[in-house]
DSSP file (Angstrom, degrees, kcal/mol; ACC not computed):
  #  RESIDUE AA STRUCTURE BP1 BP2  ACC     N-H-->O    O-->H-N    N-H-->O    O-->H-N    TCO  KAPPA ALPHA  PHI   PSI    X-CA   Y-CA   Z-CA
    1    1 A X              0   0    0      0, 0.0    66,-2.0     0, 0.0     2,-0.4   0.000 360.0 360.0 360.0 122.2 -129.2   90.3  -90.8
    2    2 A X  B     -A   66   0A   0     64,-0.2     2,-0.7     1,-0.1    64,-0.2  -0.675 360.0-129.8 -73.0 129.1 -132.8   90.3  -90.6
    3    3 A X        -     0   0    0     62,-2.8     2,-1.3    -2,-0.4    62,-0.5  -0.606   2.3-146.7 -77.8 115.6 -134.4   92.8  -88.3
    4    4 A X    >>  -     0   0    0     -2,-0.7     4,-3.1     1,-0.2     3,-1.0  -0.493  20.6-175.8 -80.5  92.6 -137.0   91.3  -85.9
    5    5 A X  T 34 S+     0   0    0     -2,-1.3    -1,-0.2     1,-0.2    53,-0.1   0.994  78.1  57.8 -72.4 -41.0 -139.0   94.8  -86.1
    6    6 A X  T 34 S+     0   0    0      1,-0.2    -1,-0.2    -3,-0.2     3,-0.1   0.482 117.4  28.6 -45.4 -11.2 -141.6   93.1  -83.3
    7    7 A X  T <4 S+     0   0    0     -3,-1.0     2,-0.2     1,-0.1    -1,-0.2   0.589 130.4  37.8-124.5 -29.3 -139.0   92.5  -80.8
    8    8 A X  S  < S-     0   0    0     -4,-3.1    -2,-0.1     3,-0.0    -1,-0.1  -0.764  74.7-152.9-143.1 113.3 -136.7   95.2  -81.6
    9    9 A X        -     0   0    0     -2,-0.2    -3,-0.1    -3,-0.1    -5,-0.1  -0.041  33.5 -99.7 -66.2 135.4 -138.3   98.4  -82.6
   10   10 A X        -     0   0    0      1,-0.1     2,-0.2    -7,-0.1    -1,-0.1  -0.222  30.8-116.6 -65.1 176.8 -135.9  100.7  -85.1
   11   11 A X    >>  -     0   0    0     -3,-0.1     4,-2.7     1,-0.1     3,-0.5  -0.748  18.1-126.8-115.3 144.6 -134.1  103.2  -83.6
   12   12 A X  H 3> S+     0   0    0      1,-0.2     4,-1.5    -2,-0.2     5,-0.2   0.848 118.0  55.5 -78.2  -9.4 -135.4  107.0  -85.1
   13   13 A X  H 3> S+     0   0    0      1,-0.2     4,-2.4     2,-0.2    -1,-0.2   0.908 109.2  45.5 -76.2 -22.0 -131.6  107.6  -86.0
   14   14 A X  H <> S+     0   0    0     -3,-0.5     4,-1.4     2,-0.2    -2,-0.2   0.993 116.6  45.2 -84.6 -69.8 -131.9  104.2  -88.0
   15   15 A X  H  X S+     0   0    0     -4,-2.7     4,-1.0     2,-0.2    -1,-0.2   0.808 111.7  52.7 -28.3 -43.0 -135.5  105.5  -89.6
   16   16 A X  H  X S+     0   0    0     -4,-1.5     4,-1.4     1,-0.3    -2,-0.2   0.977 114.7  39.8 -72.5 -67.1 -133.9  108.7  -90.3
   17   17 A X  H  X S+     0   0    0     -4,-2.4     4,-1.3     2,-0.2    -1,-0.3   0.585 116.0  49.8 -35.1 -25.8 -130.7  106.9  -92.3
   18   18 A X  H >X S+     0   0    0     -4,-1.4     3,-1.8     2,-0.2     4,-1.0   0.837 113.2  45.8 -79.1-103.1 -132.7  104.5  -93.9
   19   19 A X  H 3X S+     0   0    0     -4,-1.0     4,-2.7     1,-0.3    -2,-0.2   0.436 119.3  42.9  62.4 -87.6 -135.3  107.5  -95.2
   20   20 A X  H 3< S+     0   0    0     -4,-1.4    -1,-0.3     1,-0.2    -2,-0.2   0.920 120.4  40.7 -61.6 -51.8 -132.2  109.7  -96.2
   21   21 A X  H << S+     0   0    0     -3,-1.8    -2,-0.3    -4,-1.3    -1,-0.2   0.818 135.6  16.7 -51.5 -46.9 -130.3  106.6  -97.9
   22   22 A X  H  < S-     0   0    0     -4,-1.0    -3,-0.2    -3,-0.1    -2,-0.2   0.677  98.0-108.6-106.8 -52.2 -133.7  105.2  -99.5
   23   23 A X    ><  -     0   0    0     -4,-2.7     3,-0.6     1,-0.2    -4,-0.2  -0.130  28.7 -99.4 117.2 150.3 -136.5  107.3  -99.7
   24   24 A X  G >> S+     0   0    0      1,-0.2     4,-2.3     2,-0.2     3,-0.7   0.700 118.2  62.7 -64.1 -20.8 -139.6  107.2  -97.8
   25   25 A X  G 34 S+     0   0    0      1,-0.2    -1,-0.2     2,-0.2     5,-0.1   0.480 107.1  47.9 -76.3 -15.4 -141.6  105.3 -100.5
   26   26 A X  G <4 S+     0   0    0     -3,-0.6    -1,-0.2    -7,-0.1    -2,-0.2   0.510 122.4  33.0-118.4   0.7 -139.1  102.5 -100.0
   27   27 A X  T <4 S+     0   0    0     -3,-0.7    35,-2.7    -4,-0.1    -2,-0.2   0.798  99.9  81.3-110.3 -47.8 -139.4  102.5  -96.0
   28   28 A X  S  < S-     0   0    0     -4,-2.3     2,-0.6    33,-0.2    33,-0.2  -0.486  74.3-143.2 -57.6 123.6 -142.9  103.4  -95.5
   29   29 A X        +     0   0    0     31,-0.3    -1,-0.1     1,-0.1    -3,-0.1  -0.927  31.9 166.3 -69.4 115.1 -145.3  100.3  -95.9
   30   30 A X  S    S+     0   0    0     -2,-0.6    -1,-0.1    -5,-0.1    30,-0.0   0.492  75.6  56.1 -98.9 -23.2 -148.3  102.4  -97.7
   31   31 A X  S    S+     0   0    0      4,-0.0     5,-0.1     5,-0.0    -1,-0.1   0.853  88.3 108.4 -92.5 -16.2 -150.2   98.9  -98.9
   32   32 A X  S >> S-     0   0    0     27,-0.1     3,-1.2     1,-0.1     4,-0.7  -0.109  79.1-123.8 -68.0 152.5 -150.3   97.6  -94.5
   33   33 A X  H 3> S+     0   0    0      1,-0.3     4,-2.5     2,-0.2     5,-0.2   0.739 108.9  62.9 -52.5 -45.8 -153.8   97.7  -92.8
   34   34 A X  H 3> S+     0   0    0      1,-0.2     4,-0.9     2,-0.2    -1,-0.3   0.847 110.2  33.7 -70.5 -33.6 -152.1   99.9  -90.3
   35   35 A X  H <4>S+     0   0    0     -3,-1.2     5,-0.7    24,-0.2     4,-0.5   0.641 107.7  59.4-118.4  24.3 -151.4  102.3  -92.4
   36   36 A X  H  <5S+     0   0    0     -4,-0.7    -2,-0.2     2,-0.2    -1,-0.2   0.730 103.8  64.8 -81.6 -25.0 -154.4  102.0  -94.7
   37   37 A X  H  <5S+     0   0    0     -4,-2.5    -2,-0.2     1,-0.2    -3,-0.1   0.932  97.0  61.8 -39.4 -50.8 -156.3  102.9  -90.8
   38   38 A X  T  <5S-     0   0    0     -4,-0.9    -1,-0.2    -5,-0.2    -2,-0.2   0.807  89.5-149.8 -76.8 -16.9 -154.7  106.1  -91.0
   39   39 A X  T   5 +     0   0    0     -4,-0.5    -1,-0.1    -3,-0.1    -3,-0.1   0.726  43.5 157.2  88.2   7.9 -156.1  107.5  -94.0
   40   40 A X      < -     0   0    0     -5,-0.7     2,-0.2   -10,-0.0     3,-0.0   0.279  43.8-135.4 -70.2-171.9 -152.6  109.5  -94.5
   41   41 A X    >   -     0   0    0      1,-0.0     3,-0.7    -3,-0.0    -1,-0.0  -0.771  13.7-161.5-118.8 121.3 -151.4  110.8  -97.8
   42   42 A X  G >  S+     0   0    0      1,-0.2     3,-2.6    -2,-0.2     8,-0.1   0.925  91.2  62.0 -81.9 -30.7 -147.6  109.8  -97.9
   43   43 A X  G 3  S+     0   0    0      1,-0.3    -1,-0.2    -3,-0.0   -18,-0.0   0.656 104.6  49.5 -40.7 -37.9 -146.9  112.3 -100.6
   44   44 A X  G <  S+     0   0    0     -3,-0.7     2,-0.5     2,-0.1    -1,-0.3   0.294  94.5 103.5-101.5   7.0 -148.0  115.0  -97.9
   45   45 A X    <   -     0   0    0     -3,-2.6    -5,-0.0     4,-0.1     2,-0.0  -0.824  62.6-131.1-110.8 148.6 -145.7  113.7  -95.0
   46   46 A X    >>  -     0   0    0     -2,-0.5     3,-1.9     1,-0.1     4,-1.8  -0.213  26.7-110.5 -66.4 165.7 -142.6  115.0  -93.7
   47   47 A X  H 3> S+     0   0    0      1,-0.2     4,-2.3     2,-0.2     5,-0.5   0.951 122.3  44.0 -41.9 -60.4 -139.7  113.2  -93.0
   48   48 A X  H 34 S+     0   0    0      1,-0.2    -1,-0.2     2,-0.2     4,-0.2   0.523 110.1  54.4 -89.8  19.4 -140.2  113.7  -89.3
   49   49 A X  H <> S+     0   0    0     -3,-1.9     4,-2.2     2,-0.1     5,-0.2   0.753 109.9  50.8-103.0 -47.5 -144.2  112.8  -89.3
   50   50 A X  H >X S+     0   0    0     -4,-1.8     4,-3.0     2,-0.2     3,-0.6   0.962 112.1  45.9 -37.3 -70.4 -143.2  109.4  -91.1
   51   51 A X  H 3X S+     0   0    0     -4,-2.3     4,-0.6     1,-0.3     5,-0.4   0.969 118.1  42.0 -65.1 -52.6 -140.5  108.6  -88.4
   52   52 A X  H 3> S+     0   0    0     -5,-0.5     4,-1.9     1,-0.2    -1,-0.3   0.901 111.5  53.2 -37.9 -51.1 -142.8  109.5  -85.6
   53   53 A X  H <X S+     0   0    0     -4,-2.2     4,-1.5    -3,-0.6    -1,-0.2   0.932 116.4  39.2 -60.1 -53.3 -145.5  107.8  -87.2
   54   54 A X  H >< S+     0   0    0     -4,-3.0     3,-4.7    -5,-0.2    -2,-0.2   0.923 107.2  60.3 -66.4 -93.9 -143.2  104.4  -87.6
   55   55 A X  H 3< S+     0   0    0     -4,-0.6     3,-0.3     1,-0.3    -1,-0.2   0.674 108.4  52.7  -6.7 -55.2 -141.4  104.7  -83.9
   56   56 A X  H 3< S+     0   0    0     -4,-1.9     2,-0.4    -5,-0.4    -1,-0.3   0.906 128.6  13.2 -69.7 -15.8 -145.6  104.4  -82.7
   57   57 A X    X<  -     0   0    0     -3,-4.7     3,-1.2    -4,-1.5    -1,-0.2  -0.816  63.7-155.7-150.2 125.2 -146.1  101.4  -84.6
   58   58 A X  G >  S+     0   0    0     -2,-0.4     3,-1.4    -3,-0.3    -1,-0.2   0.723  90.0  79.6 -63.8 -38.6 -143.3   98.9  -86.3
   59   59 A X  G 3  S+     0   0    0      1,-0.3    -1,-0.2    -3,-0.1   -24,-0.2   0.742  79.4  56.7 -55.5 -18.8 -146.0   97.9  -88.6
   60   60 A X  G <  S+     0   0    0     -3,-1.2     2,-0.6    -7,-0.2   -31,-0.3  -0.169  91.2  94.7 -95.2  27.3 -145.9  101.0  -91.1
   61   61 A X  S <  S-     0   0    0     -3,-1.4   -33,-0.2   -33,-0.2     4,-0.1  -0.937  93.2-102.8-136.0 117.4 -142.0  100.0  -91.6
   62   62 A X        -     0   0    0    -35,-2.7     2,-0.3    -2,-0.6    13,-0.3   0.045  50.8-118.2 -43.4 135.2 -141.5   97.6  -94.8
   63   63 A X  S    S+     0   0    0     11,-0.2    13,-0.4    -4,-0.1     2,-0.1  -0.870  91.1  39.2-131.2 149.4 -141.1   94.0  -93.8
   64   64 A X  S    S-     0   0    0     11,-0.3    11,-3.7    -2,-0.3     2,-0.9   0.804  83.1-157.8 -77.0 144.3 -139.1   91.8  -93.9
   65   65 A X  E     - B   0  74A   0    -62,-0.5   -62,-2.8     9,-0.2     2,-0.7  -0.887   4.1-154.6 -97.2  97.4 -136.3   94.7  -93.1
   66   66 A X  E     -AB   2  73A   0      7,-1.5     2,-1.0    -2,-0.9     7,-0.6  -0.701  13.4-177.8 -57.9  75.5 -132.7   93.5  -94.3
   67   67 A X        +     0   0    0    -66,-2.0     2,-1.0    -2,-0.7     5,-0.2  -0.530  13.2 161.5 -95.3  69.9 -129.4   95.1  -92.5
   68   68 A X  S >  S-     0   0    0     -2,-1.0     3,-1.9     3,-0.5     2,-0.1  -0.782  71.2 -63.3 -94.7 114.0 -126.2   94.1  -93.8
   69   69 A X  T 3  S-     0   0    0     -2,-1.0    -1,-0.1     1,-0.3    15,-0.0  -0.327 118.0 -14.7  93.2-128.9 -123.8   96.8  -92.5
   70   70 A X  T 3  S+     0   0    0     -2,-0.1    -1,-0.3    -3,-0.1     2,-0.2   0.326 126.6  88.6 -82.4  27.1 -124.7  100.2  -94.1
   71   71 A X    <   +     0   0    0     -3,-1.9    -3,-0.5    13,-0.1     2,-0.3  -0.644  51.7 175.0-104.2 162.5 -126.9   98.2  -96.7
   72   72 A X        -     0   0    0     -5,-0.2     2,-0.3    -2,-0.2    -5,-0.2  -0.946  17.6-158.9-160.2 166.0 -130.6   97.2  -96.4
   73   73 A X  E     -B   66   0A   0     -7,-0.6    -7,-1.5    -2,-0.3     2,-0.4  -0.946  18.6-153.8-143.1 129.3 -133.4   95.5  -98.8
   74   74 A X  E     +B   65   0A   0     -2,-0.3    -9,-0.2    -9,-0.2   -11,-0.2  -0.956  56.7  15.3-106.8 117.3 -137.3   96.1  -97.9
   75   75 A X  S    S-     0   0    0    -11,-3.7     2,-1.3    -2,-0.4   -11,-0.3  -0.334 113.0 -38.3 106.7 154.3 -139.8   93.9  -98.7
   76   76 A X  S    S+     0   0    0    -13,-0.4    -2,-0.1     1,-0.1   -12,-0.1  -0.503  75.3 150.1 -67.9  96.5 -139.6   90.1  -99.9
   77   77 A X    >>  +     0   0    0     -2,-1.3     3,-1.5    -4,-0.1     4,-0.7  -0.114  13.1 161.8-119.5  41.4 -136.5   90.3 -102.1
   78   78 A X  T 34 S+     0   0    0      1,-0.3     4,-0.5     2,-0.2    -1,-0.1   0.555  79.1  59.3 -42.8  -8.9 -134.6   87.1 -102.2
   79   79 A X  T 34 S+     0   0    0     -2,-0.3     3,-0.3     2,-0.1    -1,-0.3   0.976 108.4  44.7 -80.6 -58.2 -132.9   88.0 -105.2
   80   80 A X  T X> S+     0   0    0     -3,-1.5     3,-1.2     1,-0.2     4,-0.8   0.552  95.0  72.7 -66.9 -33.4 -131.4   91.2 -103.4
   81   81 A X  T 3< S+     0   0    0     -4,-0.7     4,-0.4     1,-0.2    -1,-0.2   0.684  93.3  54.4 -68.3 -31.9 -130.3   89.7 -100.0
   82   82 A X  T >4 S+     0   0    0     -4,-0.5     3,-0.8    -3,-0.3    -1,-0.2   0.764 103.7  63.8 -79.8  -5.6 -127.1   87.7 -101.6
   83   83 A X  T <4 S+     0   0    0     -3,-1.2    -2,-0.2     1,-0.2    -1,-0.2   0.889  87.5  62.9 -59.8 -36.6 -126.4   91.1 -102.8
   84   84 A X  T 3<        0   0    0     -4,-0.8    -1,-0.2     1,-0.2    -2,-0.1   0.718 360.0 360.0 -58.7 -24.7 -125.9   92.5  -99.4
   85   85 A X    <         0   0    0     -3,-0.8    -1,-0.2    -4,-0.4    -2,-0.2   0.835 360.0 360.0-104.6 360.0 -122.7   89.9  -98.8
């Protein structure tokens, strides 16, 4: 199931699980305009400055986001999404 991050905003338990399952380098969008604004270093944020940071804006969260069950694929992966059934 693709997640409509514009209509429905992740949940921080959702961030957090993705994040622990994944990594932040594979949740974070680092190349987006939004989060090229902030000027951040992701290397220097915590797990709960990331999620915080993502909750204020759905744009810093890698799109398209791919949910099958406990599984998920970030980012244009066609390859990876028939893995998920």
């Amino acid at each position: 199931m693709k997640h409509n991050l514009a209509k429905e905003r992740p949940s921080r338990e959702l961030l957090s699980r993705l994040i622990d399952d994944y990594g932040l380098d594979a949740v974070l969008s680092t190349r987006s305009p939004a989060w090229k604004a902030l000027g951040r270093d992701a290397a220097k944020l915590t797990k709960s400055e990331a999620i915080e940071l993502m909750l204020g804006d759905a744009n810093l969260v890698r799109r398209p986001l791919v949910l099958q069950g406990k599984k998920a694929v970030f980012g244009y992966q066609p390859a990876e999404y028939d893995a998920l059934k």
